[in-house]
FIZADREN-185357 format. One record per residue (C-alpha): residue number from 1; residue in one letter; x, y, z. Coordinates in steps of 0.1 Angstrom, whole numbers, padded with zeros to 4 digits. Layout:
+-----+---+-------+-------+-------+
!   k ! r !     u !     v !     w !
+-----+---+-------+-------+-------+
! NUM ! A !     X !     Y !     Z !
...
+-----+---+-------+-------+-------+
//
This chain:
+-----+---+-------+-------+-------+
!   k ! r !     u !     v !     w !
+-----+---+-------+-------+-------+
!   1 ! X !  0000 !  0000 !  0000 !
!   2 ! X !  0032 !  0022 !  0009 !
!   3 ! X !  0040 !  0023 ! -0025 !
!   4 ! X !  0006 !  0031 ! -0044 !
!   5 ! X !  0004 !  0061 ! -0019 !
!   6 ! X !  0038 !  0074 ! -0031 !
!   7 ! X !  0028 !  0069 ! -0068 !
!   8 ! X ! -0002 !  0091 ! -0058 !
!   9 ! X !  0018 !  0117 ! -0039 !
!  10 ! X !  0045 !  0114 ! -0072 !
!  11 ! X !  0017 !  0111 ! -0096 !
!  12 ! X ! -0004 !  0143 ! -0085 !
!  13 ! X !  0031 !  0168 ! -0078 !
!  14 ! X !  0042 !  0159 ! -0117 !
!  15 ! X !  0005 !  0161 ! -0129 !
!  16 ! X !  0006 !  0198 ! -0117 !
!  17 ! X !  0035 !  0207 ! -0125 !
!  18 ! X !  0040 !  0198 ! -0160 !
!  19 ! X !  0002 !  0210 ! -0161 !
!  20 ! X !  0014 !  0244 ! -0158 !
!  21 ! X !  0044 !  0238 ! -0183 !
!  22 ! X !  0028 !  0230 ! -0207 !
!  23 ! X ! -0001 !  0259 ! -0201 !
!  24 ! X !  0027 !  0281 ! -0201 !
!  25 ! X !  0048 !  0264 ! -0237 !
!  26 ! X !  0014 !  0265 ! -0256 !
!  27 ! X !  0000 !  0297 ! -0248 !
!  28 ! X !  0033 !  0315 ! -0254 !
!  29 ! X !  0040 !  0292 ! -0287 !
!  30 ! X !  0000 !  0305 ! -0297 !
!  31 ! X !  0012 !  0340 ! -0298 !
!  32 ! X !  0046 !  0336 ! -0313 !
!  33 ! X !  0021 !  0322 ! -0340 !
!  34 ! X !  0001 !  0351 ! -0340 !
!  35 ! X ! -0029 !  0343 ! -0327 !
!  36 ! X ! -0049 !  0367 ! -0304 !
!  37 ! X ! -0047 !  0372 ! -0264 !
!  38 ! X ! -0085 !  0366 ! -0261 !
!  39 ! X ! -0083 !  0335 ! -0283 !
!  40 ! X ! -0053 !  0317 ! -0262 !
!  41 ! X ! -0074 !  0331 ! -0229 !
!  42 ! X ! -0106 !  0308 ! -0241 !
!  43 ! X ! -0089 !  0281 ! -0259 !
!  44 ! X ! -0056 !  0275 ! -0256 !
!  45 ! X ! -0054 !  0281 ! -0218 !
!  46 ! X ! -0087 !  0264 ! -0214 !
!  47 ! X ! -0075 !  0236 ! -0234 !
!  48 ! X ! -0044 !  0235 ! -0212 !
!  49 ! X ! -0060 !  0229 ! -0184 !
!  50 ! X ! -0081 !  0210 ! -0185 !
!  51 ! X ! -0055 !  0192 ! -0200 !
!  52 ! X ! -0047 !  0167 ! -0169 !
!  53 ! X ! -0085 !  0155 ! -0167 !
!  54 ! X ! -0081 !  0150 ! -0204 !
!  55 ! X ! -0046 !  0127 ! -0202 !
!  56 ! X ! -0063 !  0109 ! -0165 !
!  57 ! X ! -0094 !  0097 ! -0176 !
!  58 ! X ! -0086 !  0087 ! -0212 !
!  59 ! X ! -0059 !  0068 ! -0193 !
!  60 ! X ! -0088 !  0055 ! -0171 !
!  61 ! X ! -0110 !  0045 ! -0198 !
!  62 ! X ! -0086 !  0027 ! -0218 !
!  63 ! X ! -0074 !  0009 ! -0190 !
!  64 ! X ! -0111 ! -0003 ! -0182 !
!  65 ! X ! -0114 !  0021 ! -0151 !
!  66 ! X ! -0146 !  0039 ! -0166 !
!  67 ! X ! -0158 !  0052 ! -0130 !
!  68 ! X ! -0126 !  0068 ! -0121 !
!  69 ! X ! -0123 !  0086 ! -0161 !
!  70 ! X ! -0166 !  0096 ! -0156 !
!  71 ! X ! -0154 !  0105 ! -0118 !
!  72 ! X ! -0127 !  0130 ! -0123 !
!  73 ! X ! -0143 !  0149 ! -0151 !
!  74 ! X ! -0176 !  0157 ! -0127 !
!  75 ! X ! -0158 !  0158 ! -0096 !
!  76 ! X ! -0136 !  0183 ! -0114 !
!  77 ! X ! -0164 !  0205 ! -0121 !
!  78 ! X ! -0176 !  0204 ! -0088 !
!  79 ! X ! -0146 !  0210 ! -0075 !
!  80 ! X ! -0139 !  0241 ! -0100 !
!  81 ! X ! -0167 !  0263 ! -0091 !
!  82 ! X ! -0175 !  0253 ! -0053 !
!  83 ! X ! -0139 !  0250 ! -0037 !
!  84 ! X ! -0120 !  0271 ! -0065 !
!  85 ! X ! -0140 !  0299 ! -0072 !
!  86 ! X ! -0156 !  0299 ! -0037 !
!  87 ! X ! -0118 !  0298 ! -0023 !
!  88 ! X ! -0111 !  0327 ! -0047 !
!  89 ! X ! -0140 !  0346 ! -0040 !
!  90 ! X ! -0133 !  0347 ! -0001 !
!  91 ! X ! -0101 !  0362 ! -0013 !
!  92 ! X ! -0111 !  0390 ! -0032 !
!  93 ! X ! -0152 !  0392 ! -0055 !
!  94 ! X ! -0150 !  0384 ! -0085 !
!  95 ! X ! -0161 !  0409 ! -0111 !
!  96 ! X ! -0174 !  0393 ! -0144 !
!  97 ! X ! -0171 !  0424 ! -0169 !
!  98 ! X ! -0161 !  0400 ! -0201 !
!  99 ! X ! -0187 !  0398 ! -0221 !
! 100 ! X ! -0177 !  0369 ! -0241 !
! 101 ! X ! -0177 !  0354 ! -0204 !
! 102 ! X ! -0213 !  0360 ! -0198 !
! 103 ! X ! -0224 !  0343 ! -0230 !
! 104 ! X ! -0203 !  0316 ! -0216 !
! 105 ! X ! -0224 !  0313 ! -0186 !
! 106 ! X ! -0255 !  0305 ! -0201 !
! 107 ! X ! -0237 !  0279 ! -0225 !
! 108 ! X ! -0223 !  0258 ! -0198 !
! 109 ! X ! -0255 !  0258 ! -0178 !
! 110 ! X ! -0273 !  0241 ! -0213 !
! 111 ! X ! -0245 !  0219 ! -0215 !
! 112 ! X ! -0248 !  0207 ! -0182 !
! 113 ! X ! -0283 !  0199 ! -0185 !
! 114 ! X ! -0272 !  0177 ! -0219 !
! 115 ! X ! -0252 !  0161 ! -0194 !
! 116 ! X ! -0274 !  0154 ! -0172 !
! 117 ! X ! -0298 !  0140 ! -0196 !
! 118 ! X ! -0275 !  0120 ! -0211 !
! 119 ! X ! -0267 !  0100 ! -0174 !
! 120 ! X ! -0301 !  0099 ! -0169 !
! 121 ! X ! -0303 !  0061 ! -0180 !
! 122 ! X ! -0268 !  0053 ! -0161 !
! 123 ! X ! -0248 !  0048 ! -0199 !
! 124 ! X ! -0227 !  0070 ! -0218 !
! 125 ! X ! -0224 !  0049 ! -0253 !
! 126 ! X ! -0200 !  0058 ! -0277 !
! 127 ! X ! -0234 !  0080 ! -0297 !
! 128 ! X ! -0232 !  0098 ! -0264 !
! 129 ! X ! -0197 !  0105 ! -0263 !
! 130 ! X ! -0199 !  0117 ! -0304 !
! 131 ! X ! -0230 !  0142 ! -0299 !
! 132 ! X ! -0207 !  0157 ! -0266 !
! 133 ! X ! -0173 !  0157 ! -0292 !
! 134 ! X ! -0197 !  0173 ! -0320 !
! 135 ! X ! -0213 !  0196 ! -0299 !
! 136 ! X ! -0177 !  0207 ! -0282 !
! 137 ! X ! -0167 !  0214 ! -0318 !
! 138 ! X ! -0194 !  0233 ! -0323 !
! 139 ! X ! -0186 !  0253 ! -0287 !
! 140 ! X ! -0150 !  0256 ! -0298 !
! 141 ! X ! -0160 !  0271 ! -0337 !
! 142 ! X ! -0183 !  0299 ! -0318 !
! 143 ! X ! -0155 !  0305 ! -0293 !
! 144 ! X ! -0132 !  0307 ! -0323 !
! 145 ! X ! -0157 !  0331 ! -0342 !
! 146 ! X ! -0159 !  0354 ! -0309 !
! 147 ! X ! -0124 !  0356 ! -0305 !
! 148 ! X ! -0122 !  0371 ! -0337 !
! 149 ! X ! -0152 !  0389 ! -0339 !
! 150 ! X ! -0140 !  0407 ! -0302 !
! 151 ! X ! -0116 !  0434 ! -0309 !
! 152 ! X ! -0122 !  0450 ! -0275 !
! 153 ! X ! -0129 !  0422 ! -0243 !
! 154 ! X ! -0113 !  0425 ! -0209 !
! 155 ! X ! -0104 !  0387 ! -0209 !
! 156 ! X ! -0082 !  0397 ! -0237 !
! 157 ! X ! -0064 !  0430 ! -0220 !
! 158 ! X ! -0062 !  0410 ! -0189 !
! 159 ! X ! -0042 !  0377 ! -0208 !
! 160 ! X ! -0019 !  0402 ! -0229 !
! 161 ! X ! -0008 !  0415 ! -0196 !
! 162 ! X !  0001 !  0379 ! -0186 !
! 163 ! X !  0013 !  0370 ! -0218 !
! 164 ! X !  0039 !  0399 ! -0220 !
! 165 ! X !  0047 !  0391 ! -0182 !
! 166 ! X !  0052 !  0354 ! -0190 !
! 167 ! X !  0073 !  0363 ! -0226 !
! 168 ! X !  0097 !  0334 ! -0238 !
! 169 ! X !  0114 !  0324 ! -0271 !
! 170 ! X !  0094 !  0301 ! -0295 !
! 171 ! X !  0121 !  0272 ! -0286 !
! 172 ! X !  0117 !  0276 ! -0250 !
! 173 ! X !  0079 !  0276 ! -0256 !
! 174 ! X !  0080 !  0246 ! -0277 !
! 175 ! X !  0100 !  0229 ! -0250 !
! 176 ! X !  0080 !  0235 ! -0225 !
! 177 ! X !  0050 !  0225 ! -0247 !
! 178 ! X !  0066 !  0188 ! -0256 !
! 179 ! X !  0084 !  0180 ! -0219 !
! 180 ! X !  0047 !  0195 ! -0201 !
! 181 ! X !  0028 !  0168 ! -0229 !
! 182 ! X !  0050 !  0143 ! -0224 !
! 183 ! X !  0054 !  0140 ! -0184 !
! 184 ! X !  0011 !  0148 ! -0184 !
! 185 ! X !  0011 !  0110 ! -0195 !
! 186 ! X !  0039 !  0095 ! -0174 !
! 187 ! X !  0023 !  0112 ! -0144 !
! 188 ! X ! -0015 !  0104 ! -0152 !
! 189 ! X ! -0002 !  0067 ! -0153 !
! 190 ! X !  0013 !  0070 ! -0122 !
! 191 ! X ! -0013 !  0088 ! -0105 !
! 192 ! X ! -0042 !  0059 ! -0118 !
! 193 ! X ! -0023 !  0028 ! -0109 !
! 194 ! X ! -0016 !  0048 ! -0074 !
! 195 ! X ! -0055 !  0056 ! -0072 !
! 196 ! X ! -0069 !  0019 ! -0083 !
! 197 ! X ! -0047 !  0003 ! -0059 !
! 198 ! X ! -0054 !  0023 ! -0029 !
! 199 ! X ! -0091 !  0025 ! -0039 !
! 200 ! X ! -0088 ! -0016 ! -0040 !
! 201 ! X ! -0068 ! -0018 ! -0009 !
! 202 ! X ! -0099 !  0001 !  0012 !
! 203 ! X ! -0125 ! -0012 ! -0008 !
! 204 ! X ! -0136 !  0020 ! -0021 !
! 205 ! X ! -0150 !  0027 ! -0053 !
! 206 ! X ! -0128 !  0038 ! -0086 !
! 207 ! X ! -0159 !  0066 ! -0083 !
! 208 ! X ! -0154 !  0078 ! -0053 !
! 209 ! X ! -0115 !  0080 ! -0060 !
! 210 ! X ! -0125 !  0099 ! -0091 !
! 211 ! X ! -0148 !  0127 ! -0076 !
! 212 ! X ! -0127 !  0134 ! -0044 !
! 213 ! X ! -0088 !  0127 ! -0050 !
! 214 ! X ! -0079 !  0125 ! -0084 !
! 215 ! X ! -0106 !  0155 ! -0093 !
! 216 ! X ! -0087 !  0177 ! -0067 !
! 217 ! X ! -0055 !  0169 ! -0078 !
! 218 ! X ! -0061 !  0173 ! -0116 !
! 219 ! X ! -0081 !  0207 ! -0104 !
! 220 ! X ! -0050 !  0217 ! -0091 !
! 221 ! X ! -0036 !  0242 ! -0119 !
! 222 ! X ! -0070 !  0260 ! -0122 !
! 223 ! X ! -0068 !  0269 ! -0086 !
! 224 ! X ! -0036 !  0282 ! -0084 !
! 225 ! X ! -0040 !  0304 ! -0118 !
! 226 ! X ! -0077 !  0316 ! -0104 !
! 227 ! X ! -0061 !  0328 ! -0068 !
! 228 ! X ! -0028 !  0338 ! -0089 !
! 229 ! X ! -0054 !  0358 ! -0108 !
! 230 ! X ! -0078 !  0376 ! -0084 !
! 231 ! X ! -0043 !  0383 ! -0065 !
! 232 ! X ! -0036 !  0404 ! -0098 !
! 233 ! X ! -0069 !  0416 ! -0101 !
! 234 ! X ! -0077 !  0396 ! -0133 !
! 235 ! X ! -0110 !  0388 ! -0126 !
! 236 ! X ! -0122 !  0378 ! -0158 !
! 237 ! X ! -0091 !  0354 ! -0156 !
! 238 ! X ! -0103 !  0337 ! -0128 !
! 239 ! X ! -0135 !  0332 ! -0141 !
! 240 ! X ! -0124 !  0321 ! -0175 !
! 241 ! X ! -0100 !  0296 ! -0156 !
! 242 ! X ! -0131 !  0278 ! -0142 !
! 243 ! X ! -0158 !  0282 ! -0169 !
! 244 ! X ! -0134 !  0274 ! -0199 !
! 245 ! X ! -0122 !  0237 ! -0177 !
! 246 ! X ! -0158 !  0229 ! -0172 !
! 247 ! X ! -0165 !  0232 ! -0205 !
! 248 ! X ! -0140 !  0210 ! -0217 !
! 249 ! X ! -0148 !  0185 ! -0192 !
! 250 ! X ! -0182 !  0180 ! -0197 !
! 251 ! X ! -0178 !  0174 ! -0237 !
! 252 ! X ! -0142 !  0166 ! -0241 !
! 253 ! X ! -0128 !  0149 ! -0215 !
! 254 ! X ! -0162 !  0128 ! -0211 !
! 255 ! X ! -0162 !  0125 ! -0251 !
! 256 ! X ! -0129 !  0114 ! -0252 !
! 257 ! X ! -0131 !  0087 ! -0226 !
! 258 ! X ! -0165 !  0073 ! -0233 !
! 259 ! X ! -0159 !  0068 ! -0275 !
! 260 ! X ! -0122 !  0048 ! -0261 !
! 261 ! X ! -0146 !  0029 ! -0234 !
! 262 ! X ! -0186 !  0033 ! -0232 !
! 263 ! X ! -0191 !  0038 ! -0196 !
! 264 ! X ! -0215 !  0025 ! -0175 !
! 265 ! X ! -0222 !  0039 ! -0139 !
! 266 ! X ! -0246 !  0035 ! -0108 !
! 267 ! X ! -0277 !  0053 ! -0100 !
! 268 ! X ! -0260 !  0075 ! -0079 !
! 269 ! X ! -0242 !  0093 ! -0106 !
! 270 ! X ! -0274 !  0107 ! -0113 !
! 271 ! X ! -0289 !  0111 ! -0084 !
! 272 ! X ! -0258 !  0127 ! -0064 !
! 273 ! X ! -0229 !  0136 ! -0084 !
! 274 ! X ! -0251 !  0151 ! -0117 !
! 275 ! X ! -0274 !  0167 ! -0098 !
! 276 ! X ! -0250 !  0184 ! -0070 !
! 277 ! X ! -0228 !  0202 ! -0108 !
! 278 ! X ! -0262 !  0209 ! -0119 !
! 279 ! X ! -0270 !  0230 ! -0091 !
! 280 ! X ! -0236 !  0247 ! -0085 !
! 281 ! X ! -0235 !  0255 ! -0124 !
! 282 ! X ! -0270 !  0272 ! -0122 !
! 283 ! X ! -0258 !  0292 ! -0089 !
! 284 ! X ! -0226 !  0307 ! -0109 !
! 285 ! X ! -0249 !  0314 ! -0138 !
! 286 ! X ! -0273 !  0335 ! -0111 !
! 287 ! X ! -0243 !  0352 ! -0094 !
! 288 ! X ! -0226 !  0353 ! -0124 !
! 289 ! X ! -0240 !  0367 ! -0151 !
! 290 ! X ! -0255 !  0398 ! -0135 !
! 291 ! X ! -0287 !  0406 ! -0149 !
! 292 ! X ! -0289 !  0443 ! -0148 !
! 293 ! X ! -0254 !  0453 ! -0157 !
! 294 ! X ! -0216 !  0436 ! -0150 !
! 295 ! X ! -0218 !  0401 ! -0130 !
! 296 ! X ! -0201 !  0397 ! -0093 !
! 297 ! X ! -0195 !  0372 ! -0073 !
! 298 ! X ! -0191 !  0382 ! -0038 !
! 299 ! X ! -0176 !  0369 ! -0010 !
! 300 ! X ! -0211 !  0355 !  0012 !
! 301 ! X ! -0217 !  0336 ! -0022 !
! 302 ! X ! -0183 !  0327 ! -0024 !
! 303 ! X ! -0185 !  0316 !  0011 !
! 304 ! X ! -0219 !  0294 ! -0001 !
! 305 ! X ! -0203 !  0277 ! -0025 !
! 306 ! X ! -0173 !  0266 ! -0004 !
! 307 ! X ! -0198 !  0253 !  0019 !
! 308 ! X ! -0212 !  0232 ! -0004 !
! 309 ! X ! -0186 !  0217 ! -0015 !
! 310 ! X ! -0171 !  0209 !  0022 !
! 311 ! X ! -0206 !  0191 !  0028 !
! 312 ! X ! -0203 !  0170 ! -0005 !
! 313 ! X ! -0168 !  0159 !  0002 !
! 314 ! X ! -0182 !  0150 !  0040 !
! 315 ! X ! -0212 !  0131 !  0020 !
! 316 ! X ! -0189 !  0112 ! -0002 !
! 317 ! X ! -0164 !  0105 !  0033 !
! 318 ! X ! -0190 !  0090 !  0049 !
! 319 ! X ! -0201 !  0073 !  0018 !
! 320 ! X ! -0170 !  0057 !  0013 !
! 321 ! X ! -0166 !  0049 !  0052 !
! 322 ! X ! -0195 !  0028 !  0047 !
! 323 ! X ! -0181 !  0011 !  0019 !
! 324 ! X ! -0152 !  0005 !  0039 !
+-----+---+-------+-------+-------+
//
């Protein structure tokens, strides 16, 4: 067991940090290529990452571990908006003036519900996972044409800021890019065998490994860049952070994994997992979006959604104790 809690320890320090390597390598290799500040804020950085729950759960599908792949893509949104943005909220309110960001809102809260729809049977078949990979294509072409149409969006001032901050040569970028790819699959490897065995070793569920451990750890990068963030006052960044992840996770990552391995998963998926992101997506949409002028998310709601999420985590404890 010693060992299988050192590959989890190993597995979750190299996830991070070649996480942010190779956030850092692409984004900087995107504007040596020319492309726009608001562009690499909503795709490449959301790409990025989100780019651990990608590597982890295709890893987990492929390797026949469907409820730790379906696990760490929910648990990850869960964890995004109720520990991340609550955490970063407490620190500072967040102030959603981007106004690609508000159309953003709405988007992920429809995409949630096609989620939740899609679970409602307990399957994600591979015609699941396509219509979640067509419909992310479809996401990412109107993010695409935004980015362009935008000449004028605070997510973009706010990322050219960081960009210029965070300047490097193309090599260096490039570098960073292939070393961050390459030691995101190493450590998801070592991070899932860690995960199974312990999960095996207590008796606890691949799920419940998914939605508490490995969806913390792999949220990991999007926490530090949205404190990093409010820290600088780049709201918008924070936000994006969280919003552009979830995205990703709900289509791609779940895509991804469920066209390698159609995934089948208990009633409880539905009934506590689905439902618990439905309801924390619908609150950011409500604090978020701001309805009669800029968005905010203050620091009592930022406090609520922390407290969600430190009741769901004691929920899924005691769930697993009485697996155990």
């Amino acid at each position: 067991m010693i060992p299988a809690f050192l590959a989890l320890i190993v597995g979750l320090a190299l996830l991070v940090w070649s996480a942010n390597r190779f956030v850092e390598g692409s984004a900087a290799a995107a504007r040596h290529f020319g492309m726009s500040p608001l562009l690499i804020g909503m795709v490449i950085v959301g790409f990025g990452t989100s780019a651990p729950e990608m590597m982890v759960s295709a890893i987990a599908a492929s390797q026949g571990n469907p409820e730790i792949a379906l696990g760490n893509a929910y648990g990850s949104n869960i964890t995004n908006i109720a520990l991340i943005l609550g955490l970063t909220a407490l620190i500072s309110p967040i102030a959603v003036q981007s106004q690609v960001l508000r159309k953003e809102l709405p988007i992920l809260a429809v995409i949630t519900g096609l989620a939740a729809w899609q679970l409602w049977d307990g399957v994600i078949t591979r015609m699941d996972a396509l219509v979640l990979l067509v419909v992310f294509s479809g996401v990412m072409g109107w993010t695409i044409w935004q980015g362009t149409k935008k000449k004028s969006d605070t997510l973009g001032m706010e990322m050219e800021q960081e960009l210029e901050h965070q300047a490097m040569p193309l090599r260096q970028a490039m570098t960073w890019l292939i070393i961050g790819l390459l030691l995101l699959i190493i450590s998801s490897r070592i991070l899932i065998w860690g995960a199974v065995e312990i999960a095996h070793g207590f008796g606890v569920s691949d799920l419940i490994i998914g939605l508490t451990i490995i969806a913390v750890g792999t949220s990991l990068p999007e926490l530090a860049s949205s404190i990093i963030a409010i820290r600088k006052k780049e709201h918008d960044i924070a936000l994006g952070n969280v919003l552009g992840s979830n995205l990703f996770n709900t289509l791609a990552v779940v895509g991804i994994a469920g066209i390698i391995q159609p995934m089948s998963v208990g009633p409880e998926v539905f009934s506590r997992d689905i439902l618990v992101m439905s309801a924390l997506t619908l609150s950011l949409f409500v604090f978020g979006y701001g309805f009669k002028g800029f968005g905010r998310i203050n620091r009592f709601e930022g406090a609520t959604l922390l407290a969600c999420y430190i009741g769901y985590m004691a929920y899924l404890a005691n769930t697993a104790l009485g697996q155990y």
